[in-house]
Backbone as a chain_set.jsonl record, in Angstrom:
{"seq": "XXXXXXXXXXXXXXXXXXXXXXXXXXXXXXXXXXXXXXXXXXXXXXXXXXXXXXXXXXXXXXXXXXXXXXXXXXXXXXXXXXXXXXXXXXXXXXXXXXXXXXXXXXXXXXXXXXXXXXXXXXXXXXXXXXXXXXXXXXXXXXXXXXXXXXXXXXXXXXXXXXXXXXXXXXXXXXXXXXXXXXXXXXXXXXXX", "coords": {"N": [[12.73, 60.487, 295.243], [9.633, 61.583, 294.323], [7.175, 61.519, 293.749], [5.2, 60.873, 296.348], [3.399, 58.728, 298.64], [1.882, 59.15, 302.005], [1.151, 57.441, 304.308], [-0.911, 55.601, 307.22], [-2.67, 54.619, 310.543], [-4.858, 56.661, 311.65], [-4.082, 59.657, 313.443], [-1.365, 59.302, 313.42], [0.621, 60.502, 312.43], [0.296, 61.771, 309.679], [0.274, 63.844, 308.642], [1.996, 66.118, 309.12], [4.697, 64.738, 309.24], [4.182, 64.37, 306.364], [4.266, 67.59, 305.351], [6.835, 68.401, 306.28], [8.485, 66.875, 304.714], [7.837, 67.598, 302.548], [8.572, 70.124, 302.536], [11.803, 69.617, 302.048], [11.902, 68.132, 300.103], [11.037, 69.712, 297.857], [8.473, 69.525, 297.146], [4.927, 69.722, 296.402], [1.939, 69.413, 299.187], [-0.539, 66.942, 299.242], [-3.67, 66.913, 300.757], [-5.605, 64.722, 301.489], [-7.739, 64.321, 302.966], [-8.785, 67.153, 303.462], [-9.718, 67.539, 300.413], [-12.204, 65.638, 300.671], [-13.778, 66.234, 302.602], [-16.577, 68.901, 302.933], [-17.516, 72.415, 303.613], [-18.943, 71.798, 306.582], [-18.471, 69.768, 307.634], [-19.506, 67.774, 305.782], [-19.471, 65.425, 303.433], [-18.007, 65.017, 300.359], [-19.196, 64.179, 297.365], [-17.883, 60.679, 295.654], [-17.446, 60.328, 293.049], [-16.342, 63.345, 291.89], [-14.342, 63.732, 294.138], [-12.86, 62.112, 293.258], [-12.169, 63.461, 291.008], [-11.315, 65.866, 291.809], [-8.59, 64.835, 293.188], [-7.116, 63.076, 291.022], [-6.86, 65.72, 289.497], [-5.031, 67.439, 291.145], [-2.684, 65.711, 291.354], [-1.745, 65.249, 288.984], [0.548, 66.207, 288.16], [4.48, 66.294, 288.065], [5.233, 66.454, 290.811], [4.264, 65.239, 293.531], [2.94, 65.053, 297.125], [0.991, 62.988, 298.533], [-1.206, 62.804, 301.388], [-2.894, 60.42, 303.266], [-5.29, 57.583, 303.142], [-6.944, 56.723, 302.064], [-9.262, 54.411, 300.274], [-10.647, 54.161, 297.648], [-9.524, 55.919, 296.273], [-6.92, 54.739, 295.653], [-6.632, 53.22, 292.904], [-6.22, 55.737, 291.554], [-3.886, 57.061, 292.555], [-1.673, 55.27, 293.873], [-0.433, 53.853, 291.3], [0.844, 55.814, 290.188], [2.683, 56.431, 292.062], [6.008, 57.094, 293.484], [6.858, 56.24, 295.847], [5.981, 55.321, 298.915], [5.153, 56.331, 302.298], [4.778, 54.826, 305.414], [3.685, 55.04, 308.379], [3.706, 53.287, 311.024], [2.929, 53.24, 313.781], [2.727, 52.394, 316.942], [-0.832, 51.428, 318.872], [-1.103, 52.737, 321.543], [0.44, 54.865, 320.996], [-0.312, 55.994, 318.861], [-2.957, 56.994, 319.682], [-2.592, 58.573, 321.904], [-1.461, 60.507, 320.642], [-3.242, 61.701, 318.627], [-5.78, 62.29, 320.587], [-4.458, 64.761, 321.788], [-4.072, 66.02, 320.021], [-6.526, 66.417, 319.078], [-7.767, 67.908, 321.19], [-6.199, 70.355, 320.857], [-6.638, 71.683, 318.658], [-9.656, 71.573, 319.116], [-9.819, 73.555, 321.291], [-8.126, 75.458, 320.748], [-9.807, 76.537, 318.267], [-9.128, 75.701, 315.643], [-9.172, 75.816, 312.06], [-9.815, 73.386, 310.141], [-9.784, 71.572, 306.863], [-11.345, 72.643, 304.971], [-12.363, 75.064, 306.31], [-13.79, 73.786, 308.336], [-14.347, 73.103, 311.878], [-13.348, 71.126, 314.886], [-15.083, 69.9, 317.537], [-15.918, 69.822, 321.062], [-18.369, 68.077, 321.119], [-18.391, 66.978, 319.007], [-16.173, 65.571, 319.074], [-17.025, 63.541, 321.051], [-18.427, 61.926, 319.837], [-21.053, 59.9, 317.946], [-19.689, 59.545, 316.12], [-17.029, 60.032, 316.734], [-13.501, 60.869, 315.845], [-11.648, 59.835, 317.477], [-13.055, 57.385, 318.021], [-13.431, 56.593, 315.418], [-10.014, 56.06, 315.135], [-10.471, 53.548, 317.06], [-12.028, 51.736, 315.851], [-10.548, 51.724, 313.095], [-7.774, 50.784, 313.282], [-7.238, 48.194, 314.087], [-7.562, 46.91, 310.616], [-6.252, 48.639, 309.412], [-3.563, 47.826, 310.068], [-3.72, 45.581, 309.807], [-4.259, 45.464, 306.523], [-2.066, 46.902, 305.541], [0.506, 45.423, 305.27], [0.355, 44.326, 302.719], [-0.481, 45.87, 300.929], [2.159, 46.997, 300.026], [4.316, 45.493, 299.77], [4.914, 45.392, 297.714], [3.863, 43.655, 295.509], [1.746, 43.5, 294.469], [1.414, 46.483, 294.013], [4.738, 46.984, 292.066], [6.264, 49.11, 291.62], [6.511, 51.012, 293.85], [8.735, 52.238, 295.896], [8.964, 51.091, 299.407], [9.203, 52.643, 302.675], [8.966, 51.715, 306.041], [8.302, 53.183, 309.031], [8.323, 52.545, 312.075], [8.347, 54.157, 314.277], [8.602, 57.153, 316.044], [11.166, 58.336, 316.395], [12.381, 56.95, 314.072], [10.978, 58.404, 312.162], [12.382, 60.685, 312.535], [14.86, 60.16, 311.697], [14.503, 59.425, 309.175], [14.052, 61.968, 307.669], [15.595, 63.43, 308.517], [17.575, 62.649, 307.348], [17.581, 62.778, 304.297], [17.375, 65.646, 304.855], [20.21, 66.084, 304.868], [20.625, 65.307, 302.388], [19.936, 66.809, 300.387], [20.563, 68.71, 298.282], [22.263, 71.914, 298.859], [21.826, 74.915, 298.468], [23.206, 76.548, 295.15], [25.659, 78.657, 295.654], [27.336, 81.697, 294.415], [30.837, 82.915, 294.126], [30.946, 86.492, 294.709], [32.772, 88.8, 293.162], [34.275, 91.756, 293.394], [34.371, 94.224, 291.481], [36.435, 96.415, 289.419], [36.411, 99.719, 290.374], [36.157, 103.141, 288.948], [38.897, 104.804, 287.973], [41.057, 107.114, 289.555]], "CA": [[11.323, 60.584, 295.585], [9.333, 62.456, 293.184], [5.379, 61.351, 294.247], [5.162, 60.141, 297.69], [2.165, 58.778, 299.354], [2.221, 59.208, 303.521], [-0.198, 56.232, 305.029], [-0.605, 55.321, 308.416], [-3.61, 55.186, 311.11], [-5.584, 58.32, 312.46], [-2.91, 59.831, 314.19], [-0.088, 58.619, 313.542], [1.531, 62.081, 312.277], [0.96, 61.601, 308.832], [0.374, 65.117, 307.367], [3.022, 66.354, 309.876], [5.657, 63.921, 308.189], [4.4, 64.747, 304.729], [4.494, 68.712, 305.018], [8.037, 68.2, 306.894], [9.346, 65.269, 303.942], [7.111, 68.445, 301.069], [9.919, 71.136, 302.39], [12.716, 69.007, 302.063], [12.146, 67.881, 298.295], [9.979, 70.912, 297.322], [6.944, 69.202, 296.474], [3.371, 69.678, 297.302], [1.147, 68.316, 299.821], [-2.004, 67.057, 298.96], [-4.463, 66.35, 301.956], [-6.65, 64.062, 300.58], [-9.283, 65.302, 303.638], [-9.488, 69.015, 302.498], [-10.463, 67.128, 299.146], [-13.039, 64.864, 300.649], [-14.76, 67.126, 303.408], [-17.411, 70.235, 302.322], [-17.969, 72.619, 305.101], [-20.114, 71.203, 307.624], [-18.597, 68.43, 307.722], [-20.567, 67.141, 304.392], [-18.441, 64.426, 302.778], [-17.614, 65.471, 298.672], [-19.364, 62.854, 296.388], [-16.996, 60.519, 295.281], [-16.918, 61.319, 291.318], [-16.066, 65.154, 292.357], [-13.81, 63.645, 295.255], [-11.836, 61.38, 292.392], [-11.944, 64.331, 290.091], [-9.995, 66.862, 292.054], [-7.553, 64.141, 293.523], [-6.763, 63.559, 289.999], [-6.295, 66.999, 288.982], [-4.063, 67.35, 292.079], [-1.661, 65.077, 291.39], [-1.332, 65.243, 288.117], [1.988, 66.855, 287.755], [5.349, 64.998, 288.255], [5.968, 66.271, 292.132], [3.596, 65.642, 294.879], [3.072, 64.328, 298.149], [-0.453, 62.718, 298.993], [-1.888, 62.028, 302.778], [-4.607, 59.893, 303.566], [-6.02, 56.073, 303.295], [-8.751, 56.137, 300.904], [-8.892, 53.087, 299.447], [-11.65, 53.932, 296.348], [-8.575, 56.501, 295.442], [-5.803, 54.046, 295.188], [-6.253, 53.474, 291.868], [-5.402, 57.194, 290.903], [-2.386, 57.821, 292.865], [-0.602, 54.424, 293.494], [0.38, 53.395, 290.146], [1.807, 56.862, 289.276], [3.154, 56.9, 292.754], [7.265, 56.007, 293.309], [7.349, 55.867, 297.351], [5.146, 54.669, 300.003], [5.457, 56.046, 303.37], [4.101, 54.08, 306.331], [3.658, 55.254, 309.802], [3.361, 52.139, 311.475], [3.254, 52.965, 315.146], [1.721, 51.632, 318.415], [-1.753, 51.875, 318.854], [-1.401, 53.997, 322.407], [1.313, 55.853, 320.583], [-1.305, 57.048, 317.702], [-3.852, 57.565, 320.538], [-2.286, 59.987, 322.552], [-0.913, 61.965, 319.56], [-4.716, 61.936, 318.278], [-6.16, 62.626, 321.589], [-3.603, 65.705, 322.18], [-4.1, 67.031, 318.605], [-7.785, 67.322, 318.965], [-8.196, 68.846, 322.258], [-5.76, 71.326, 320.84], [-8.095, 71.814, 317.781], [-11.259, 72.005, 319.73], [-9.733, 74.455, 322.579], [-7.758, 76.78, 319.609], [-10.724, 76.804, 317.362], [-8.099, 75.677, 314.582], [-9.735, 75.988, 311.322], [-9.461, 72.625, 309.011], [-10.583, 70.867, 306.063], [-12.257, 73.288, 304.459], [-13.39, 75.659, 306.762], [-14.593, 73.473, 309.335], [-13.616, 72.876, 313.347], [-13.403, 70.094, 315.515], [-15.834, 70.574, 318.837], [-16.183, 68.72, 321.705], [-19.522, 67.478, 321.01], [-17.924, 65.941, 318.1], [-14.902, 64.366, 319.693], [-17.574, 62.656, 321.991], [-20.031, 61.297, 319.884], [-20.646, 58.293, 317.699], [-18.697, 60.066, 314.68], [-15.718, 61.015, 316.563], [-12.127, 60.622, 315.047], [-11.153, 58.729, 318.391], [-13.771, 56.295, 317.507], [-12.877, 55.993, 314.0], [-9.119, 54.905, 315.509], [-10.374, 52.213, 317.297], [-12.212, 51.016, 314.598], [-9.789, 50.954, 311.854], [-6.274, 50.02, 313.698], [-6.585, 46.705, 313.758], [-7.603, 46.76, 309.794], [-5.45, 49.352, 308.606], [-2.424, 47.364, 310.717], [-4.098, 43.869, 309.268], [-4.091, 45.303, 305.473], [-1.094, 47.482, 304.933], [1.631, 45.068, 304.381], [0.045, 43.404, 301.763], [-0.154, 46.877, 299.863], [3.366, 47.795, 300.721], [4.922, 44.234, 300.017], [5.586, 44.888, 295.929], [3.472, 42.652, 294.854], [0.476, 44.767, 294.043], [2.839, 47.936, 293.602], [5.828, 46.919, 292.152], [6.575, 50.309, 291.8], [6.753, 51.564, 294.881], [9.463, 51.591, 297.409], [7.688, 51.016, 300.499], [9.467, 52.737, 303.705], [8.008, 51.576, 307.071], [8.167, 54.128, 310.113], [7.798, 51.96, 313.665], [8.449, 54.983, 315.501], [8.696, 58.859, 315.641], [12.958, 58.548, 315.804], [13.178, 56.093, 312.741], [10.847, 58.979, 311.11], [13.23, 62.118, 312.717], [16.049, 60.22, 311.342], [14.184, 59.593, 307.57], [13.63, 63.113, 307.48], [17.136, 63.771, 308.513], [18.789, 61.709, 305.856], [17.26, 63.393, 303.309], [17.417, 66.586, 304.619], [21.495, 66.383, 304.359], [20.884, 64.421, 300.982], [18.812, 67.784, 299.723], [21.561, 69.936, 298.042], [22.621, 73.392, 299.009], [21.678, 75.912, 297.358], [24.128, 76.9, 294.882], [26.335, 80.171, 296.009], [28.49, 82.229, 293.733], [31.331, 83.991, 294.72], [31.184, 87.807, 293.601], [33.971, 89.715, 293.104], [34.15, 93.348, 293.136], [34.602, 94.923, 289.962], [36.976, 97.629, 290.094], [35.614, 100.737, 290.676], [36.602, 103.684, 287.867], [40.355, 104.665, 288.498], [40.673, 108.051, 290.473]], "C": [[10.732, 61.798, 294.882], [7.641, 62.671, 293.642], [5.273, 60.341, 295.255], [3.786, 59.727, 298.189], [2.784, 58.074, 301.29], [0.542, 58.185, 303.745], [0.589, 56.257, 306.459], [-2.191, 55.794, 308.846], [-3.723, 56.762, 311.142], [-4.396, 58.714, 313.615], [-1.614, 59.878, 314.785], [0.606, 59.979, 313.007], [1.515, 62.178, 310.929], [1.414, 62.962, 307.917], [1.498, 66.071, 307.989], [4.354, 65.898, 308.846], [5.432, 64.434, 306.755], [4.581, 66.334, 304.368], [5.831, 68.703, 305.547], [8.847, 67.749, 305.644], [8.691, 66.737, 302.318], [8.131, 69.334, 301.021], [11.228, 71.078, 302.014], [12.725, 68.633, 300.53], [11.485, 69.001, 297.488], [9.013, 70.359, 296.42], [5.719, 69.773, 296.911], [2.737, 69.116, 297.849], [-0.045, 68.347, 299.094], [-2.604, 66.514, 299.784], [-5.685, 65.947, 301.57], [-8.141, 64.116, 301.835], [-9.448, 66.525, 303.605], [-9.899, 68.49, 301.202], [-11.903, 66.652, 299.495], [-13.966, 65.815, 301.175], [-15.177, 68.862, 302.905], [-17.284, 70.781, 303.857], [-19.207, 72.035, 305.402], [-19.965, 70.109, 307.743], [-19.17, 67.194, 306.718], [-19.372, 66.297, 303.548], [-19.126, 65.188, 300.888], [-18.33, 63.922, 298.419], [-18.136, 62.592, 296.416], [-16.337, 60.68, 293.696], [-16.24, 63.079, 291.431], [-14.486, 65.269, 293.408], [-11.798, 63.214, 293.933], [-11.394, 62.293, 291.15], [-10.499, 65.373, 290.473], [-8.863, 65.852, 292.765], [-6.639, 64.059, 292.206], [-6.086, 64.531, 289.226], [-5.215, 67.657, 290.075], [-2.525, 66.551, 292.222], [-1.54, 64.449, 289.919], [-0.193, 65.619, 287.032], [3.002, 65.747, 288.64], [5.635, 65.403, 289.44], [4.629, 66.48, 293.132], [3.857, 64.98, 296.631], [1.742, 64.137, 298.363], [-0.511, 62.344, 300.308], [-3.284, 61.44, 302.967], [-4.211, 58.125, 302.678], [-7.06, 55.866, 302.516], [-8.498, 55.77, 299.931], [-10.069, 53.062, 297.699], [-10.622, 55.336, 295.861], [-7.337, 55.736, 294.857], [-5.765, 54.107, 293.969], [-5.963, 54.554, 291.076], [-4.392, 57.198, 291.257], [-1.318, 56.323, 292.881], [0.251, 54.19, 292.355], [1.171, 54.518, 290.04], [2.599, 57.121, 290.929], [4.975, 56.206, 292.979], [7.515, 55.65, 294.831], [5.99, 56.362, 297.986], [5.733, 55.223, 301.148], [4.433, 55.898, 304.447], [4.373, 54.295, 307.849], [3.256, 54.407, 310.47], [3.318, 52.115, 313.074], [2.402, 52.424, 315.987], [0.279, 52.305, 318.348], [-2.124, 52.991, 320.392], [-0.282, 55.924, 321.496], [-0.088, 57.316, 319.47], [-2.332, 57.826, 318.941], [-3.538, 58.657, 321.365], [-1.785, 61.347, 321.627], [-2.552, 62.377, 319.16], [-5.156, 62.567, 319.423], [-5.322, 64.849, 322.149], [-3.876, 66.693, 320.475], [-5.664, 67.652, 318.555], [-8.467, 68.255, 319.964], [-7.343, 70.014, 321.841], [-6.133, 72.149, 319.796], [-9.24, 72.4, 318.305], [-10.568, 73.768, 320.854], [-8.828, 76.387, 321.48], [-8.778, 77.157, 318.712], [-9.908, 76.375, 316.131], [-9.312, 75.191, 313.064], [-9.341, 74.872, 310.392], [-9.863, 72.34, 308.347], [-11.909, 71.926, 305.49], [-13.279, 74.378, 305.553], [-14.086, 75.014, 308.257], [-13.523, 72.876, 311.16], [-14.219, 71.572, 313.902], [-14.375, 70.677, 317.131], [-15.634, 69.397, 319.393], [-17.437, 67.746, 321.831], [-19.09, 66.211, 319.731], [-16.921, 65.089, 318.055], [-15.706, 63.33, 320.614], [-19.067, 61.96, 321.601], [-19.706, 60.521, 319.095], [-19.764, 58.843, 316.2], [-17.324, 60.374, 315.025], [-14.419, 60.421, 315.919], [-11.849, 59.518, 316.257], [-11.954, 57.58, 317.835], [-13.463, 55.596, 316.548], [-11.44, 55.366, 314.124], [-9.298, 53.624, 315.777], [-11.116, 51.271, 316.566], [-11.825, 51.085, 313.563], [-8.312, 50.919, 312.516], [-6.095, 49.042, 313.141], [-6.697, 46.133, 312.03], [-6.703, 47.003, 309.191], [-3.93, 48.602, 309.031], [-2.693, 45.822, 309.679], [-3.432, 44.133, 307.57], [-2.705, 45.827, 304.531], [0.104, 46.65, 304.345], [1.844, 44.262, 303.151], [0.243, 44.704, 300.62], [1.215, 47.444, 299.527], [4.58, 46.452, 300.19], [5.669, 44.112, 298.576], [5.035, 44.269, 295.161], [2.229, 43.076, 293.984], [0.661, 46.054, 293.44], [3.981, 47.906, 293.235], [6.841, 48.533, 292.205], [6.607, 51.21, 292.675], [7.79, 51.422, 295.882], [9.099, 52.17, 298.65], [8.84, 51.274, 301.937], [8.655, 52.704, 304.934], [8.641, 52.153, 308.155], [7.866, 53.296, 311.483], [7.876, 53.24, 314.612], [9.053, 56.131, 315.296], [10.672, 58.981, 315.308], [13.423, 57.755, 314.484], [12.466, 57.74, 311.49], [11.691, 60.384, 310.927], [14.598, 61.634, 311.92], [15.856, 60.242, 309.39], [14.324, 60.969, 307.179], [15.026, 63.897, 307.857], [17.987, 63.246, 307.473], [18.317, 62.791, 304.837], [17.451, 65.036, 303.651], [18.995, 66.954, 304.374], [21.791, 65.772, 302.842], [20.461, 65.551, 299.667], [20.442, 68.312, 299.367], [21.302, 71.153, 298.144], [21.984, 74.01, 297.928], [22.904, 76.684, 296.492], [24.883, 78.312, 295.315], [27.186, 80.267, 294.546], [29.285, 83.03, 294.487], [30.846, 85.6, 293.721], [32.773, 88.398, 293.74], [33.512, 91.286, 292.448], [34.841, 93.897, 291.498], [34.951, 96.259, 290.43], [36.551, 98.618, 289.522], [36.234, 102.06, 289.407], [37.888, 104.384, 288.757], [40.385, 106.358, 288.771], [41.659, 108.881, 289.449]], "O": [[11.304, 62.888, 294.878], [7.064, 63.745, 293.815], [5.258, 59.132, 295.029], [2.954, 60.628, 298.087], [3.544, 57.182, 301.668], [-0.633, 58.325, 303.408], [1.715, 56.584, 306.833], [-2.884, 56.637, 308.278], [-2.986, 57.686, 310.801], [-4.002, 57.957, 314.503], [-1.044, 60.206, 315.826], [1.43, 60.284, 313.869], [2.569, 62.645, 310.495], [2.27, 63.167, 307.057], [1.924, 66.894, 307.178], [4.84, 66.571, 307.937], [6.355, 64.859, 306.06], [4.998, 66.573, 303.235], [6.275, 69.544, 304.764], [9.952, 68.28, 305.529], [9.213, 66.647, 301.207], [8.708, 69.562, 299.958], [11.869, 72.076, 301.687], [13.707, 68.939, 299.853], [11.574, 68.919, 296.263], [8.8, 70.653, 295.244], [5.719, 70.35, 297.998], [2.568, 67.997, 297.367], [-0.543, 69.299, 298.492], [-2.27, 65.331, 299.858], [-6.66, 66.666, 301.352], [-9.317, 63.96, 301.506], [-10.603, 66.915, 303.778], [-10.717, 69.289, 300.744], [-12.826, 67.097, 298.813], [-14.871, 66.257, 300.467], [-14.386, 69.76, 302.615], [-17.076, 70.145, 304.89], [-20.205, 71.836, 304.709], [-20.879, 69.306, 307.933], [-19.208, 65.986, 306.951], [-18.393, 66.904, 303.114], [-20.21, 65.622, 300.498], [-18.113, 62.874, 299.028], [-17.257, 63.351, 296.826], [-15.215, 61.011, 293.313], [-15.602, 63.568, 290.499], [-13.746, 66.246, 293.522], [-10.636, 63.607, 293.833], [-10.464, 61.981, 290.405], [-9.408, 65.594, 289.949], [-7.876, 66.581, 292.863], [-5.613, 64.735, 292.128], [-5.094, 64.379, 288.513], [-4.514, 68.538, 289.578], [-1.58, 66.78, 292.977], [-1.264, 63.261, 289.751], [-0.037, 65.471, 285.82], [2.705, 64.852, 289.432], [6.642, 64.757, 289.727], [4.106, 67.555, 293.426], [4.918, 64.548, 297.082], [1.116, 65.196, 298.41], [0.231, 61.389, 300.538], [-4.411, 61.919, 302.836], [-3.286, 57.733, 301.967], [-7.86, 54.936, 302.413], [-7.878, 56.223, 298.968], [-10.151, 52.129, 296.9], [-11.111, 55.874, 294.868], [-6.821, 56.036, 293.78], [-4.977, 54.937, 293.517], [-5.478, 54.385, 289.957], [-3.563, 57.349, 290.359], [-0.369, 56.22, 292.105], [1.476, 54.301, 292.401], [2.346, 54.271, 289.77], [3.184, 58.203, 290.958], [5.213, 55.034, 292.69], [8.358, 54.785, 295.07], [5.241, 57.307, 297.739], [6.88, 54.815, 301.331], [3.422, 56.599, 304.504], [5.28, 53.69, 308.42], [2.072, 54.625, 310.728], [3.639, 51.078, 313.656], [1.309, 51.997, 315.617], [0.112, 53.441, 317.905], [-3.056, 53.795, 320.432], [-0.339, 57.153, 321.491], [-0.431, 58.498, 319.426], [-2.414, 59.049, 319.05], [-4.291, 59.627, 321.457], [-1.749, 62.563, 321.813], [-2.942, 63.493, 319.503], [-4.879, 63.762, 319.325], [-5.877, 65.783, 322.727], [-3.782, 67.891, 320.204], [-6.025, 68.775, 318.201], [-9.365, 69.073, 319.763], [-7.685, 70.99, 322.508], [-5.982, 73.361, 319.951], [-9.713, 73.497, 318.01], [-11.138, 74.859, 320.862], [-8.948, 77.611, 321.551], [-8.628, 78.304, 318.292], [-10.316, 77.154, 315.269], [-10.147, 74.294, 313.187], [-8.42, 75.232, 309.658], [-11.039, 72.618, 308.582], [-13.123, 71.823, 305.667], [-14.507, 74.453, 305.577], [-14.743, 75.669, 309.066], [-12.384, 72.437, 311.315], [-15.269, 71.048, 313.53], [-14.207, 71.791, 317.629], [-15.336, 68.324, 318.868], [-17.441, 66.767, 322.577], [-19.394, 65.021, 319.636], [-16.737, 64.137, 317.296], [-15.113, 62.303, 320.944], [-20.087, 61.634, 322.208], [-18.538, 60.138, 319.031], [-19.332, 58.024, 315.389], [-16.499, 60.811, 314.224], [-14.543, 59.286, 315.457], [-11.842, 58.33, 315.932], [-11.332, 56.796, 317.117], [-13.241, 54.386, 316.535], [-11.257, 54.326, 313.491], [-8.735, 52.685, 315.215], [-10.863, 50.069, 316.643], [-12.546, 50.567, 312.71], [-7.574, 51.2, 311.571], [-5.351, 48.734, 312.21], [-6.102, 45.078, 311.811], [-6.126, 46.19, 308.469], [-3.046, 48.845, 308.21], [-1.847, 45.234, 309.005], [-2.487, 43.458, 307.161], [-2.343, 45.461, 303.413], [0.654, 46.938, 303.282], [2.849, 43.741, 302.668], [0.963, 44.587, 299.628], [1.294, 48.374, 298.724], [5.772, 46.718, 300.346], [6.537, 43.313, 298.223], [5.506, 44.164, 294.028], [2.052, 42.8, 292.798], [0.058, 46.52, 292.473], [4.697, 48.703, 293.842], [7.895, 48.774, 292.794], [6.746, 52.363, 292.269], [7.718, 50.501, 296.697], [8.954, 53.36, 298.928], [9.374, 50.246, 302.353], [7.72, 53.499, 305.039], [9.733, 51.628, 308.371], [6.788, 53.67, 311.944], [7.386, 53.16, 315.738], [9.964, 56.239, 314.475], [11.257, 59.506, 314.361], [14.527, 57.864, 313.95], [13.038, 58.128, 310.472], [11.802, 61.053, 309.899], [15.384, 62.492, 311.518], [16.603, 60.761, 308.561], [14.854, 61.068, 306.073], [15.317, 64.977, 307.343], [19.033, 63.668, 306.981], [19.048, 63.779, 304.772], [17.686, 65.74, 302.669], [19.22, 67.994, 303.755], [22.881, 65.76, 302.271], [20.573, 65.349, 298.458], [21.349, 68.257, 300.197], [20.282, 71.634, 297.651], [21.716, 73.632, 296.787], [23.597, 77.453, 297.157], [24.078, 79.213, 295.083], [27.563, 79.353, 293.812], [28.828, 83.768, 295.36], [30.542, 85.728, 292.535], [33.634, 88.18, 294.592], [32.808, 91.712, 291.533], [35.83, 93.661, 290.804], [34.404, 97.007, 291.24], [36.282, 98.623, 288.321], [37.132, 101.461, 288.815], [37.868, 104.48, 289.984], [39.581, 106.946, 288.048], [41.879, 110.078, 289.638]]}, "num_chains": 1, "name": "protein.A"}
């Protein structure tokens, strides 16, 4: 695995998994929402958006997160593995739900600068919202992208559940080689 892309709903853990799966091969993440979002919440054109994605993953080791489908054609083709967080839709919801009240209540600083509030977890923009309107899509369209047929170049690992991804992330981390050691040896000291 050389250029990974991490998919999966809102919540499903993906940038979690991909900075976890970035330490383990020593790649880079790329969070394709610190690309998109300006402060204030101001969405990036998309020429500007497709520019720095581009220039982001233009070297031979990354890791990309995110679903945006008017990027595919930059990163798929040059990408060699697919990973797919495929879990339950209460499963994503309570991880979502638990991530942003801990956001809003820490002040946690994301995406450029900007915070999550509770005015904005409860209105018609919020991220919860945006779950329950793309599940059943993002669940409907993924295995068609994922299937080879569109990507032959990809090998497409699918995630049902947080222990299939503790154990992915375990394989590889005993698959990572050591760091080489040398012995030393003392060099003898000048003779008395």
């Amino acid at each position: 695995m050389q250029r990974v892309i991490v998919i999966g709903v809102t919540g499903s853990g993906k940038s979690t998994l991909a900075h976890r799966l970035g330490a383990l091969i020593e790649a880079p993440v790329v969070e394709l929402d610190d690309l998109h979002w300006l402060p204030g919440w101001q969405k990036r054109n998309v020429a500007e958006f497709r520019a720095l994605t581009a220039a982001a993953t233009e070297t031979d080791r990354w890791i990309v997160v995110g679903n945006y489908g008017q990027l595919r054609d930059l990163i798929w083709p040059r990408a060699d593995t697919v990973v797919w967080l495929d879990y339950g839709f209460w499963r994503c919801l309570r991880q979502l739900l638990s991530r942003c009240v801990r956001r809003v209540v820490d002040q946690q600083v994301i995406c450029n600068g900007n915070r999550e509030s509770w005015r904005q977890l409860l209105s018609r923009d919020s991220i919860v919202l945006w779950l329950l309107r793309t599940y059943r899509r993002r669940r409907r369209d993924y295995p068609a992208l994922v299937d080879g047929r569109l990507y032959p170049n990809l090998c497409a690992i699918r995630l049902r559940h947080p222990r299939q991804a503790a154990q992915f992330l375990a394989a590889h981390r005993q698959a990572t080689p050591a760091p080489e050691t040398t012995a030393r040896t003392a060099s003898p000291g000048p003779s008395p």
